[in-house]
C-alpha positions in Angstrom: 18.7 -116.1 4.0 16.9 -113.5 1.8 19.0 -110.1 2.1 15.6 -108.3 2.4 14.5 -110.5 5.2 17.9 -109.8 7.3 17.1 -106.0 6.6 13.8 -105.9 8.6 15.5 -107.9 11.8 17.9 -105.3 11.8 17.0 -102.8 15.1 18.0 -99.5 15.8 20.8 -100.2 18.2 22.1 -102.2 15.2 22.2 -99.2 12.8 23.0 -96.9 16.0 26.7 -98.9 15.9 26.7 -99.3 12.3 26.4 -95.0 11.8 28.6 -94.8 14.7 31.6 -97.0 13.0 30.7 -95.2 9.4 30.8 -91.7 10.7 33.9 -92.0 12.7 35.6 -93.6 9.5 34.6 -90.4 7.3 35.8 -87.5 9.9 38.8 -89.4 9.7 39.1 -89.6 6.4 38.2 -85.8 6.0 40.3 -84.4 8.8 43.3 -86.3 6.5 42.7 -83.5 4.2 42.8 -80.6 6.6 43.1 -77.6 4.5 40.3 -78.6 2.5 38.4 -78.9 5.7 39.4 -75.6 6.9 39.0 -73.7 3.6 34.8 -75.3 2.8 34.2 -74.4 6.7 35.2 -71.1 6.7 33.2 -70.9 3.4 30.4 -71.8 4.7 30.6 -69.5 7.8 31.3 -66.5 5.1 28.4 -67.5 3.3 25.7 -67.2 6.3 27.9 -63.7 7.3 26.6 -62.8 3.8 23.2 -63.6 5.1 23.4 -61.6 8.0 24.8 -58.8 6.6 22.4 -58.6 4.0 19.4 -58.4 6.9 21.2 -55.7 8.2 21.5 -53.8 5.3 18.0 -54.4 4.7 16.4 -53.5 8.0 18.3 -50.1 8.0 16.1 -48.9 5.0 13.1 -50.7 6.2 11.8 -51.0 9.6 9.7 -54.0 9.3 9.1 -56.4 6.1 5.2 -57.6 6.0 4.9 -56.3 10.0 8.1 -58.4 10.9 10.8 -56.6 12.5 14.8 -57.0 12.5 14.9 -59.7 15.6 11.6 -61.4 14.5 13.2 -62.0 10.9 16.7 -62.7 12.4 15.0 -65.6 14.5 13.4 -67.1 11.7 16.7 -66.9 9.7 18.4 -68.9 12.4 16.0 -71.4 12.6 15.8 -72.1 9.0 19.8 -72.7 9.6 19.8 -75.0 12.1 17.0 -76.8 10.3 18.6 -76.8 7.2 21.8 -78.2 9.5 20.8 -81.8 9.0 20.0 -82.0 5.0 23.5 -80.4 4.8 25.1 -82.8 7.3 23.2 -86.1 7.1 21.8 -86.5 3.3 24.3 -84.7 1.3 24.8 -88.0 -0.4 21.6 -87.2 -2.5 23.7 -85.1 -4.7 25.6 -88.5 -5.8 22.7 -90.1 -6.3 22.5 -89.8 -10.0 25.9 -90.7 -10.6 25.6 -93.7 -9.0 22.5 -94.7 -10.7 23.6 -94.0 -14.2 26.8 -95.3 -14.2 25.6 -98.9 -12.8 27.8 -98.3 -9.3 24.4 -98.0 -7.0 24.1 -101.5 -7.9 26.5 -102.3 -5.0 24.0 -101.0 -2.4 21.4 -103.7 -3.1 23.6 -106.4 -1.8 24.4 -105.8 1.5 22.2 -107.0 4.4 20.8 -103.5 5.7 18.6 -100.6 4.7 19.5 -99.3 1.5 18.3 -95.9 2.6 20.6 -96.1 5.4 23.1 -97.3 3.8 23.7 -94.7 1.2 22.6 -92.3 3.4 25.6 -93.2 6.2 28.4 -93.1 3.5 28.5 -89.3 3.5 28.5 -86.9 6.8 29.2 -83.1 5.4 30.9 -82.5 8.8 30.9 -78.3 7.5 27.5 -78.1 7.9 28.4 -77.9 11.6 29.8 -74.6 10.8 26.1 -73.4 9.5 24.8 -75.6 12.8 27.0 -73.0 14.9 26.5 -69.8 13.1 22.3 -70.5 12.9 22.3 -71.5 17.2 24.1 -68.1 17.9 21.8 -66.5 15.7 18.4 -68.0 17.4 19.6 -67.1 20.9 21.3 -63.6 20.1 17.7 -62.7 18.5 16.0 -64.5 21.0 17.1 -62.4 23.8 17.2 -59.3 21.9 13.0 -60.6 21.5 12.9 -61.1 25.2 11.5 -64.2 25.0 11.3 -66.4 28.4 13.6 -69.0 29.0 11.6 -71.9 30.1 12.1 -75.6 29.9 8.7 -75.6 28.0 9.8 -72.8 25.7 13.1 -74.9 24.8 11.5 -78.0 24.4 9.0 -77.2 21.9 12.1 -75.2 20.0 14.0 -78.6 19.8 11.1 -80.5 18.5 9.7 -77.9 16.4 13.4 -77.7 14.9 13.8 -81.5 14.5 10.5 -81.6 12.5 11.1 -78.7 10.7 14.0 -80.2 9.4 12.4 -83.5 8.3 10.5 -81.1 5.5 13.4 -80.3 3.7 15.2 -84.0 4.2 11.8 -84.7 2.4 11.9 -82.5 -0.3 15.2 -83.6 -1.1 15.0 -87.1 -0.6 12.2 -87.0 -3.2 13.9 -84.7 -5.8 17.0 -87.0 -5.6 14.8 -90.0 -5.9 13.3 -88.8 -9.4 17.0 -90.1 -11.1 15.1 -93.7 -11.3 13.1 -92.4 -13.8 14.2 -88.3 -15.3 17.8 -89.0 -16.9 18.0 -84.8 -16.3 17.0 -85.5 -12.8 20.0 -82.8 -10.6 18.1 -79.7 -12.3 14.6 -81.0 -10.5 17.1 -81.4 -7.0 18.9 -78.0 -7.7 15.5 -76.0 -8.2 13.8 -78.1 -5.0 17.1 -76.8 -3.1 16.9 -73.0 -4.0 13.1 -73.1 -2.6 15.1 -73.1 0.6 16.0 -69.9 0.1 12.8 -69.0 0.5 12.2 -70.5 3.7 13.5 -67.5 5.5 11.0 -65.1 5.0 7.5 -65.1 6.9 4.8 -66.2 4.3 3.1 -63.4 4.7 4.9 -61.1 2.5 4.2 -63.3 -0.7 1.4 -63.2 -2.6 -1.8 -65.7 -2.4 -0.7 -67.8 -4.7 2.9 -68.1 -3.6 0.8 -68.5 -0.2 -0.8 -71.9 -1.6 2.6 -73.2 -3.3 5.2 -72.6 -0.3 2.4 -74.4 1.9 0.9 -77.0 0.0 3.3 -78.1 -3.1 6.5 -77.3 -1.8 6.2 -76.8 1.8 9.0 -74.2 2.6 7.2 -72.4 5.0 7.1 -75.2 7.7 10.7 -75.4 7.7 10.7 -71.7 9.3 7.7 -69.6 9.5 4.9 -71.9 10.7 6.9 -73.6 13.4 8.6 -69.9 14.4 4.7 -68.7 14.9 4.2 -70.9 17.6 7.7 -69.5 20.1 7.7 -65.5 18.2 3.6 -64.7 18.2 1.8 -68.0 19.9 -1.5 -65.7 19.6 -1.3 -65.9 15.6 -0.3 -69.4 15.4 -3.0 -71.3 13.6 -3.4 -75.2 13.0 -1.0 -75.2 10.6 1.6 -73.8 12.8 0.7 -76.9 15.6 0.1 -79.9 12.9 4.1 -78.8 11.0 5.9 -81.4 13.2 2.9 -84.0 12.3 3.7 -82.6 8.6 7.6 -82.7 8.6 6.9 -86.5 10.2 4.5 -87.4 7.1 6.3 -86.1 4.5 10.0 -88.0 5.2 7.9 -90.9 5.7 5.9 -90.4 2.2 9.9 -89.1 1.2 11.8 -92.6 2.7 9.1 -94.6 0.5 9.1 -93.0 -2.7 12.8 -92.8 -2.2 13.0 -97.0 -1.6 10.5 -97.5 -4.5 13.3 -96.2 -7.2 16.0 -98.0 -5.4 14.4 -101.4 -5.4 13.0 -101.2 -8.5 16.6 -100.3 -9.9 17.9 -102.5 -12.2 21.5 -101.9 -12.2 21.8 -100.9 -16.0 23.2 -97.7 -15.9 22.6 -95.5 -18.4 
């Protein structure tokens, strides 16, 4: 039977087990190496410390930044972490991409009877992302109740979906960038500059100018990662309808993301370069 035709009978308790086996497999296989573990966590940690500190250091200067104060930007900092969480954890594979693709060895992926996407996908978990997952959760709620914001089942619920979607934004802007390597030979500096917009994705929108206004919304859509969905939970009264469509826009764009990224892989030709 055609390997494309076993793919689409394939249902998602099937690739709920499948993940399952795969992930187990790969903590194991990291945890073998447990200094190395030990050193990139504590990296990471460091690195989002940095991030912190360098809030603080700003906020004792200035007392707001575009009418946002120390808490209000501290909760949108968190956020953007744990939204960020998955890309790190789930789809750091993308950064192989290229290799695999120049060098003939994605070839392998094309004949096994499930999802490519998937697939490649599942090979990799970056299990120190869950040091950034941590560091960004106790950053939300230590702002959050310095905010006083209630603590309502509603209020939590539309954080974790809001959070979820937000996430799916910047899955999709890297899924796409990695994607280009089935056409650009010099396709990591297009992923690398699409990752460093990330960067970005901490600040409220509001303190760029117009036309960095139009790009971080409409070309490279940072600002639902963050800002947008934050609007909704930190000032509901200013939230507009882009704030309420960014979980319809974080759902669309992994979609539009999945296919472009299935295009390049089926049409790959196992050459190499």
């Amino acid at each position: 039977m055609d390997n494309a035709v076993i793919r689409k009978r394939k249902g998602l308790g099937f690739y709920l087990r499948i993940y399952r086996k795969i992930l187990a497999q790969d903590i194991k296989s990291k945890m073998s190496y447990r200094a190395d573990f030990i050193i990139s966590t504590v990296g990471m940690i460091c690195t989002n410390i940095a991030g912190f500190v360098s809030f603080w250091i700003l906020f004792r200067n200035f007392p707001s930044v575009g009418g946002w104060g120390y808490y209000e930007m501290l909760f949108l900092y968190g956020f953007s972490l744990v939204a960020l969480t998955p890309v790190q954890c789930l789809f750091d594979n993308n950064w192989s991409l290229r290799q695999y693709v120049y060098n003939g060895d994605f070839i392998k992926y094309c004949f096994r009877p499930m999802n490519l996407f998937f697939y490649f996908q599942s090979e990799v978990f970056d299990i120190k992302g869950l040091g950034q997952f941590t560091f960004g959760i106790g950053t939300l709620v230590y702002s959050w109740a310095k905010l006083g914001l209630a603590v309502t089942p509603l209020a939590i619920l539309k954080t974790i979906i809001f959070l979820i979607t937000a996430s799916l934004v910047m899955v999709a802007l890297q899924n796409a960038a990695a994607a280009s390597c089935f056409w650009i030979m010099n396709s990591f500096y297009l992923l690398d500059l699409t990752m460093k917009f990330r960067d970005y994705s901490k600040y409220p929108i509001t303190i760029f100018s117009p036309v960095f206004k139009f790009v971080f919304t409409f070309v490279v859509p940072i600002a639902f990662i963050a800002y947008y969905p934050s609007l909704v939970i930190l000032r509901p009264e200013e939230a507009g309808v882009l704030s309420f469509i960014s979980p319809f826009v974080g759902a669309l764009l992994f979609y539009l993301s999945y296919k472009f990224w299935m295009y390049g892989a089926l049409k790959y030709s196992g050459t190499g370069s």
